[in-house]
Structure formats: structure tokens, C-alpha cells
C-alpha positions in Angstrom: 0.0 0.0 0.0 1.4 3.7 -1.0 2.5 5.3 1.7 2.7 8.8 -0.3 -1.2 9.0 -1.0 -4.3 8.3 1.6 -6.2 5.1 1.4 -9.9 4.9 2.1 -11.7 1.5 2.6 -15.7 1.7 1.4 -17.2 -1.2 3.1 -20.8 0.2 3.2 -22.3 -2.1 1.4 -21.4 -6.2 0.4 -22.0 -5.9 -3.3 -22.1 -3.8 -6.1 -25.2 -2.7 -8.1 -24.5 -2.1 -12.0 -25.3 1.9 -10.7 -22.7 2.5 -8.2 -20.5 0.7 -10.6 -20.9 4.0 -12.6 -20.7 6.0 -9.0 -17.1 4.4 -8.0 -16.1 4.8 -11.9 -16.9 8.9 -11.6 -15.1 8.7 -7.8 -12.2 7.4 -9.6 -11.7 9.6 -12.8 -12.8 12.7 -10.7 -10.8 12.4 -7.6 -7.8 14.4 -6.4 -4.3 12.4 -6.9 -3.9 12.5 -2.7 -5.8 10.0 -1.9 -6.7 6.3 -3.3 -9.9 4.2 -2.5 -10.8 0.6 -2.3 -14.1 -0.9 -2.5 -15.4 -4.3 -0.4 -16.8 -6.7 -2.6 -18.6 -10.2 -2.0 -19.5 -12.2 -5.2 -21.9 -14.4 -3.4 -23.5 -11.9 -1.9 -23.8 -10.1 -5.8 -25.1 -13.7 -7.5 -28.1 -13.5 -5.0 -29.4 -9.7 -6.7 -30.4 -9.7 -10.2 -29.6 -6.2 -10.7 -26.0 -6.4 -8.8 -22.8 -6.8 -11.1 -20.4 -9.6 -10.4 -17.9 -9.2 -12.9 -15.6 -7.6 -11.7 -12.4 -7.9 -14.4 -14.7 -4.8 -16.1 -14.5 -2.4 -12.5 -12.3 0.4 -13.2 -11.8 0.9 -10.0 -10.1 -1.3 -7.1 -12.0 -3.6 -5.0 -10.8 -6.1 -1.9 -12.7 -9.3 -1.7 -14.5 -10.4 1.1 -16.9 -13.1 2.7 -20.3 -12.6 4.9 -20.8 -14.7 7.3 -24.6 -15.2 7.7 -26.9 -16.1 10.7 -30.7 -16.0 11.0 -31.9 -15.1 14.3 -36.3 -15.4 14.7 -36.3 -14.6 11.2 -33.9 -11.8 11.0 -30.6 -12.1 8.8 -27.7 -10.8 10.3 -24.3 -10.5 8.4 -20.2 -10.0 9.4 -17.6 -9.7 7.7 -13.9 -9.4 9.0 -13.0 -5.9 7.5 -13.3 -4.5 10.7 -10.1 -6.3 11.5 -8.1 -5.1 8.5 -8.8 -1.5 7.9 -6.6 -0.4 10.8 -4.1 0.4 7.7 -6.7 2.6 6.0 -6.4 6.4 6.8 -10.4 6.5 6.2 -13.2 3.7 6.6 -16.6 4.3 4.7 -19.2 2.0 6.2 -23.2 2.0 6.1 -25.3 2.4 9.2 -27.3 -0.6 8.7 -27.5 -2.7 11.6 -27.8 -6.1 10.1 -24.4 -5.6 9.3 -22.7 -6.1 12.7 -19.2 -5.5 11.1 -20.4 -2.0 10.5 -20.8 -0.6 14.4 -18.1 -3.2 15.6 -15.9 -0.6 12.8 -15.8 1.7 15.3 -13.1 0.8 17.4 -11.4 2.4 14.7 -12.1 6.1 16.9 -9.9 4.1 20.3 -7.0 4.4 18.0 -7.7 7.8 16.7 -8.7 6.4 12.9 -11.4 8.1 11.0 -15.1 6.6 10.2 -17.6 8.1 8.2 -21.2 6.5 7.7 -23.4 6.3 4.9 -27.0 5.3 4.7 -30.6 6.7 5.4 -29.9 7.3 9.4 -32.7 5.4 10.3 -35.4 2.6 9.7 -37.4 3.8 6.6 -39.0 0.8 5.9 -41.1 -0.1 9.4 -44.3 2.4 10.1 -44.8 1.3 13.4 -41.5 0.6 15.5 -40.9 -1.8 18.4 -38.9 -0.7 21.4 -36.3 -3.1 19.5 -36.5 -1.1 16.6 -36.3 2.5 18.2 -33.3 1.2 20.5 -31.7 0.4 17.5 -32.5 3.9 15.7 -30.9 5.3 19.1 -28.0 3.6 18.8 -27.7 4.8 14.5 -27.7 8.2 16.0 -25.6 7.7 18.6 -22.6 6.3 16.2 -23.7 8.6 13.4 -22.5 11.5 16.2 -19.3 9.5 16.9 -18.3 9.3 13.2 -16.1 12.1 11.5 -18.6 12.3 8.6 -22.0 11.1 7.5 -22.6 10.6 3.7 -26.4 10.9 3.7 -28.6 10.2 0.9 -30.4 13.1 0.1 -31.1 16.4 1.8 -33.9 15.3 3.9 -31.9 12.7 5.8 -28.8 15.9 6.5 -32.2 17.4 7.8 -33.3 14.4 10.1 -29.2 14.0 11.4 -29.4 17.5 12.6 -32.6 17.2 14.5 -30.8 14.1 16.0 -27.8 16.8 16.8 -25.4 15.9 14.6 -23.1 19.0 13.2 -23.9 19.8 9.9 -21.3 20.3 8.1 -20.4 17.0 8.8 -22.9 16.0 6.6 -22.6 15.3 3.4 -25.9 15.0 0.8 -25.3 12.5 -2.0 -28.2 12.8 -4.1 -28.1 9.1 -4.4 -28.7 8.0 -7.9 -28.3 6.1 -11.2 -26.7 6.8 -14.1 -29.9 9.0 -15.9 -27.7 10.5 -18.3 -27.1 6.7 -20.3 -30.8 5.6 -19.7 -31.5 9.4 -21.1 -29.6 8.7 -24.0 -31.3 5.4 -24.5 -34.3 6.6 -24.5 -33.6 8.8 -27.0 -32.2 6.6 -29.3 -34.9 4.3 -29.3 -38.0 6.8 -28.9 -38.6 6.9 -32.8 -38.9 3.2 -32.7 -42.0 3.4 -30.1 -44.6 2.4 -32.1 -42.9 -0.7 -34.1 -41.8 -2.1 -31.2 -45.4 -1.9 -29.7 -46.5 -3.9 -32.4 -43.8 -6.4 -32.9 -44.3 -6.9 -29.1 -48.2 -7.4 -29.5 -49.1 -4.3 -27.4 -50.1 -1.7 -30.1 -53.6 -1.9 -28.9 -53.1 -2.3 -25.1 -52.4 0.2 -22.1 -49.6 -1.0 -20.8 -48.5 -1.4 -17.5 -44.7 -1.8 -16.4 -43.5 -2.8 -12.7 -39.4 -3.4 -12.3 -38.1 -4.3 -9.0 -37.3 -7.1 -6.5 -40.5 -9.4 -5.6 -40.4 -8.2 -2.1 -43.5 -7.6 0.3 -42.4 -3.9 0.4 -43.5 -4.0 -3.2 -46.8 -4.4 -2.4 -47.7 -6.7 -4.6 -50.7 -8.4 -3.4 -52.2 -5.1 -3.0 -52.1 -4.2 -7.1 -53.0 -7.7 -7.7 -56.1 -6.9 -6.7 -56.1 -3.6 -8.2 -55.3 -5.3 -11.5 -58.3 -7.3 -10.9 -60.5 -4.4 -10.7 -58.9 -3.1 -13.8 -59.4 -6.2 -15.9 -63.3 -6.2 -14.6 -64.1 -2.9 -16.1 -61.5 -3.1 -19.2 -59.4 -6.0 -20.9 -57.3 -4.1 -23.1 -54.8 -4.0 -20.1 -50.9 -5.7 -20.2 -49.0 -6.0 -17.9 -45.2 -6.5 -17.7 -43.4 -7.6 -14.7 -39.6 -7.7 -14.5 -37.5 -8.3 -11.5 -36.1 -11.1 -9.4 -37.5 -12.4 -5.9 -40.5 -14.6 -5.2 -42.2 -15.9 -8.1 -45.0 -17.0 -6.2 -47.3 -13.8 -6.0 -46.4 -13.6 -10.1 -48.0 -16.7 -10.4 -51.1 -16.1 -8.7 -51.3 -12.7 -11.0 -51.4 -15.0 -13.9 -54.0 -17.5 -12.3 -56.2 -14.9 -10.9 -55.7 -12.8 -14.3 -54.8 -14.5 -17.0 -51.3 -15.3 -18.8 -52.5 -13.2 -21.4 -52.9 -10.4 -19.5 -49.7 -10.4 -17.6 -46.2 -11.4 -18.5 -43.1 -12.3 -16.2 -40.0 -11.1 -17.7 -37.6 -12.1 -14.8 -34.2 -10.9 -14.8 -33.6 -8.7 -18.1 -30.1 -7.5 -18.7 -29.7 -3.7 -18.7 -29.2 -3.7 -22.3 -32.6 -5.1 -23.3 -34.7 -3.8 -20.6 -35.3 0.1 -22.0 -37.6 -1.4 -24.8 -39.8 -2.4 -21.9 -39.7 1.6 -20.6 -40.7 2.8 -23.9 -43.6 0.9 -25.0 -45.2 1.2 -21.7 -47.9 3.6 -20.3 -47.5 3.9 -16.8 -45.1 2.8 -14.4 -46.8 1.2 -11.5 -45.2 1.7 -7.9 -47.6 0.8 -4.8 -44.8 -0.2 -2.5 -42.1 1.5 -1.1 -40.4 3.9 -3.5 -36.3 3.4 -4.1 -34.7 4.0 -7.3 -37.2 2.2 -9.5 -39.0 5.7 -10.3 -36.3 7.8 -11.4 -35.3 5.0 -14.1 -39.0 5.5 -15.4 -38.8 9.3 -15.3 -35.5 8.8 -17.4 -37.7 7.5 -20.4 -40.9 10.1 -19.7 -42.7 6.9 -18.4 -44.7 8.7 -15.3 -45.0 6.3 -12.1 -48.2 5.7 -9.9 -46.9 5.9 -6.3 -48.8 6.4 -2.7 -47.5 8.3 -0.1 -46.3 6.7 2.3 -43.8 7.5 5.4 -42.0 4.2 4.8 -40.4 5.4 1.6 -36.9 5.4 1.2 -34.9 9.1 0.6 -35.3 8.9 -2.6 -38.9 9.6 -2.5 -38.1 12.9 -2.3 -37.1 13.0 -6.0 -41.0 12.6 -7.0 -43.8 15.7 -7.0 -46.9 16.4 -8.4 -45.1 18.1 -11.7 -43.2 14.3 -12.7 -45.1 11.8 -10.9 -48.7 10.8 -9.8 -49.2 10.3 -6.0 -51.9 9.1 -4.5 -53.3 9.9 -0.2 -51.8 7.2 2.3 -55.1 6.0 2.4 -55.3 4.6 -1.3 -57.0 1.7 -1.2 -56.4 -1.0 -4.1 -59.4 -0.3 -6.2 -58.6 3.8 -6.0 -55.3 2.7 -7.2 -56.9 0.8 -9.8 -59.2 4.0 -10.5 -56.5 6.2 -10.8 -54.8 4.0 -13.3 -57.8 4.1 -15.5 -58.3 7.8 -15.0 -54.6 9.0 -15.6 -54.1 7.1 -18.8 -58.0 8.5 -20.2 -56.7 12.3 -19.6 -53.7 12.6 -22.4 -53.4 15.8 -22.0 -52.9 15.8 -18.2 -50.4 12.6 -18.6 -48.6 14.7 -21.5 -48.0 17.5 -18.9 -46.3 15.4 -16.4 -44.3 13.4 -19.1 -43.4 17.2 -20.3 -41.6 17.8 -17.0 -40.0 14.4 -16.0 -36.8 15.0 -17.1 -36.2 18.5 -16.6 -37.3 18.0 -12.9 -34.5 14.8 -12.4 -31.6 15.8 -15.0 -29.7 17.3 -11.9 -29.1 14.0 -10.4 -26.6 12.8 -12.3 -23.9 10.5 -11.2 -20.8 12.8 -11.6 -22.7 14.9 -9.5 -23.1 12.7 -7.0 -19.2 11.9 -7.1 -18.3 15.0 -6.5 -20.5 15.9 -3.6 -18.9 12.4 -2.1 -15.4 13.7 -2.9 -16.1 17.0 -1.3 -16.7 15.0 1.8 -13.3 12.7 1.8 -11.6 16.3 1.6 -13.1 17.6 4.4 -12.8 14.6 6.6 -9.0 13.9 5.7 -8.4 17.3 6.8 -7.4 18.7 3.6 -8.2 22.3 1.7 -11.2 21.3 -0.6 -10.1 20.7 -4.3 -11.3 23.6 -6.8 -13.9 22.0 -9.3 -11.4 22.5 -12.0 -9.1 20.7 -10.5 -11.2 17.3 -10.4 -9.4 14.7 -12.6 -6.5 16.4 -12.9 -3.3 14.0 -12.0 
């Protein structure tokens, strides 16, 4: 290891989704020539996630293998890994605030020895409405460690805004914008827009409102909850068709097609990045009940609107979505509203033209080299250094 340059460790995640691929890339070509980083990586972990890359001989950036070690305790999967153990030689340790993780608070023995730790996550449980005592102990503890660490690598701005009504200083806190790379599914787009309506009808769907749902098979998807919003659909209108792409439990996508019909509903499974925009562009509507990740912005990247409900379970990136690019429903939307809304959204043109005339505009800020350099901006500060110039970045 250099002893002239810096060396950061990012362990705050196992695995690595095709999108931070493009992240770590940007981190890479963009950073000052002080300081070197390292990403963790587990293949196993990466096998087990459709949408998570696992070759790495095409990373243009370093990585340092590891292994999680897994045990299930009354249902909940908990995960170490012996980085912990190894990153004493690293002058800065990234790690994510999940608790699942073990390896990530057990990191912090780093601060006994006077080694810098920064965190990066949400802050807190997004996911779980109503909190057990377990679950708000656990939320106390996040905070407590997020005050120990040197820096905090949040999200978006509303988590920087939740970290400082927990006390935390703020300009220890560093907004990501987390993101995906909209500027290539942009350009996509594009280049396949003209083809819209041929692919439509080579795909048997020239006649049909179409319906698109991309994500893990998860119960945070909500998925029993629009299959029977699809049913209501079908009952009042068959010209619906549904496509369903994603990994997971293929269970619930099997009682869509018994309670619905094959015809009406087709399971894509795991489509490669390089096939799935055709799926973007001949669709309608992008349907979202569950909670709301990343999924929408890829849709808004190819002016297909998503359906979403408000919900306070939604992860940061929820923030991204407003009444100008997106349709969202009250908390209270029951299945057949959502069905309702469907049906009324994709009658009014000119009201879906609108939105679908602000999606990008409202998103095209979000960009990964962005993102890169708001996460650069934060190694500077917590190595202690004078923050590079931005015409500086890239330079060697």
C-alpha cells in the first residue's frame, strides 16, 4: 500500500449494483491524486441480486474481496464480515449504518486508536411504520454512532435534515443525491424513442395500455395489494398488459397469472440492462404501490410517469417525486382507487402529456458525476485537507 497517498476503505455495502458501478467509476476519474480508495466486494452476496454486477475484471476501479458470514436469528438475517479487522491500515473507513451488518458498528473501534469513520445510509429505519422498542433502541444507537463518526454521507437532503434534529453538526454531513446513471438511460431513451410504435406492435401491445413494474418481488412491493387492483382493472376493461420484470418470489407472479390470466400479464424475470429500455418505452405507466427506491427515477428517465402512494415508509429517494413528474396518491389509497387512478390517468392525455413534459427537466440534476463529487467533497473535508477547486477534479 502507498505510503505517499491516503487510502480509504468503502465497506458500506457487500456488493455492487451495476449503478454504483458508474458511482465508483466517476469517484475514480474525478478524484484528487492524494488520496486512493478501495471498495469491499462479495460475489456471493452479488449472485443472490439480479440487478448487482459480479464481474468484476470490467470495474475500473479497485476492490478487496470479502466473505459474509450469515446467521438467521427469529427470522432476522444478520451479516459479518472481518474488515473490521483489516482497515486499521486505512487512513479513512466508509461503512453503512445498517445494523444487520454487525461488522459496521463493531468498525468503530477504529475512533480508540484515533482512525477516522464516516457513515453512509438513510440514518434510520425507513421501511417499518410502526417501531418496536427493539427497533427505536436500534434507531438510538444509529444516531448515537452517526455523532461519533467524522462524517456522515447521507442520501439526500432530507436525511442531513433528520441527522441534525438528531444533533449531529452539519457540516459534517454530506448530501449525495443518491442516484443512477440517468444520463445513459437518457440517451437510450432517445435513441430508441422513434422506434416506439414498431416495437409496440412487434411486441403485440399496439392496442393495449400498458403497465410496467421493475423491482425485487419483495413484500415492500406491495404486490398483493395491485393484484387486486389489477383485478379491478381487468373487470371494467381488458385491453390492459402488464409486464413484470425483476427477481424475488415468483410466487405472488404466479397467482397474477391465475387470478388474471397469462394473457394479461407477462413475467420477464431478470432482463439484462441492455434489453430492458424497450420495456420503458412501449409502456404507459409505471406502477409503484410499495415503497419507493430507485425504480421511479429509471421511469422518469424515459418520460414513463410512475403511480406511487405516499407513504412514510419510503426510502430518501422519494423525495425526487412531485406532483409536476409523478402521480401520487393519499396514504389512504385503497387498491381499487389505485386501480381507479390507473384508469383515469391514462383517459386524460393531456394531463399525462404534462407530467411526461416535465419528467426529465425535474431529475436531470441528479446525475452521477454529481453525485461523485458531492462524495469527494466529503473525503476532503474529513482527511483534513483544503477542498479541491472544481477545476481541479481529474486532474493528476
Amino acid at each position: 500500500m502507498s505510503n505517499s497517498k491516503k487510502q480509504i476503505l468503502i465497506a458500506h455495502q457487500s456488493t455492487i449494483p451495476h449503478y454504483r458501478v458508474a458511482f465508483y467509476e466517476a469517484v475514480e476519474r474525478l478524484r484528487p491524486r492524494w488520496w486512493e480508495f478501495t471498495v469491499m466486494y462479495d460475489k456471493e452476496e452479488a449472485d443472490n441480486f439480479f440487478y448487482l454486477s459480479s464481474n468484476i475484471n470490467n470495474f475500473n476501479f479497485r476492490i478487496k474481496k470479502t466473505k459474509s458470514y450469515t446467521l438467521n436469528i427469529l427470522g432476522r438475517r444478520l451479516i459479518f464480515q472481518t474488515f473490521p479487522f483489516t482497515s486499521m491500515k486505512y487512513d479513512l473507513l466508509v461503512v453503512g449504518n445498517a445494523m444487520n451488518n454487525i461488522a459496521y458498528p463493531i468498525s468503530f473501534i477504529r475512533k480508540l486508536f484515533g482512525k477516522p469513520i464516516a457513515y453512509w445510509g438513510h440514518g434510520r429505519d425507513v421501511f417499518t411504520l410502526k417501531k418496536s422498542l427493539l427497533k427505536k433502541m436500534t434507531d438510538g444507537f444509529k444516531m448515537v454512532l452517526s455523532n461519533l463518526a467524522d462524517g456522515f454521507f447521507a442520501y439526500t437532503e432530507g436525511v442531513k435534515k433528520y441527522l441534525i434534529q438528531g444533533g449531529i453538526t452539519p457540516n459534517k454531513i454530506f448530501p449525495l443525491y443518491n442516484t443512477i446513471n440517468i444520463e445513459e438511460k437518457r440517451k437510450e431513451y432517445e435513441l430508441i424513442l422513434p422506434d416506439r410504435e414498431a416495437l409496440r406492435i412487434k411486441m403485440g401491445v399496439n392496442s393495449k395500455k400498458v403497465l410496467l413494474m421493475v423491482g425485487r418481488l419483495t413484500k415492500e412491493r406491495r404486490m398483493e395489494f395491485f393484484l387486486e387492483s389489477y383485478k379491478h382493472l381487468l373487470s371494467i376493461d381488458k385491453s390492459y398488459k402488464l409486464f413484470i420484470i425483476g427477481g424475488g418470489n415468483k410466487k405472488i407472479v404466479e397467482e397474477f397469472q391465475n387470478q388474471c390470466g397469462k394473457e394479461f400479464v407477462e413475467f420477464l424475470g431478470v432482463v439484462p440492462d441492455d434489453e430492458i429500455a424497450k420495456y420503458y418505452i412501449v409502456s404507459d405507466l409505471f406502477v409503484y404501490p410499495g415503497s419507493v427506491g430507485l425504480a421511479p427515477l429509471q421511469a422518469l428517465c424515459y418520460n414513463l410517469i410512475p403511480i406511487v402512494i405516499d407513504s412514510d415508509t419510503h426510502s430518501p429517494e422519494f423525495e425526487y417525486l412531485n406532483k409536476n413528474n409523478s402521480i401520487i396518491l393519499p396514504k389512504n389509497t385503497d387498491a381499487r382507487e389505485y386501480a381507479n387512478s390507473i384508469k383515469s390517468f391514462l383517459e386524460n392525455k393531456e394531463e399525462l402529456i404534462k407530467i411526461q413534459n416535465h419528467a426529465w427537466d425535474s431529475i436531470k440534476h441528479l446525475t452521477i458525476e454529481n453525485m461523485a463529487k458531492n462524495f469527494i467533497s466529503g473525503i476532503n473535508f474529513i482527511l483534513d485537507k483544503e477542498r479541491i477547486s472544481s477545476s481541479s477534479y481529474g486532474n493528476k
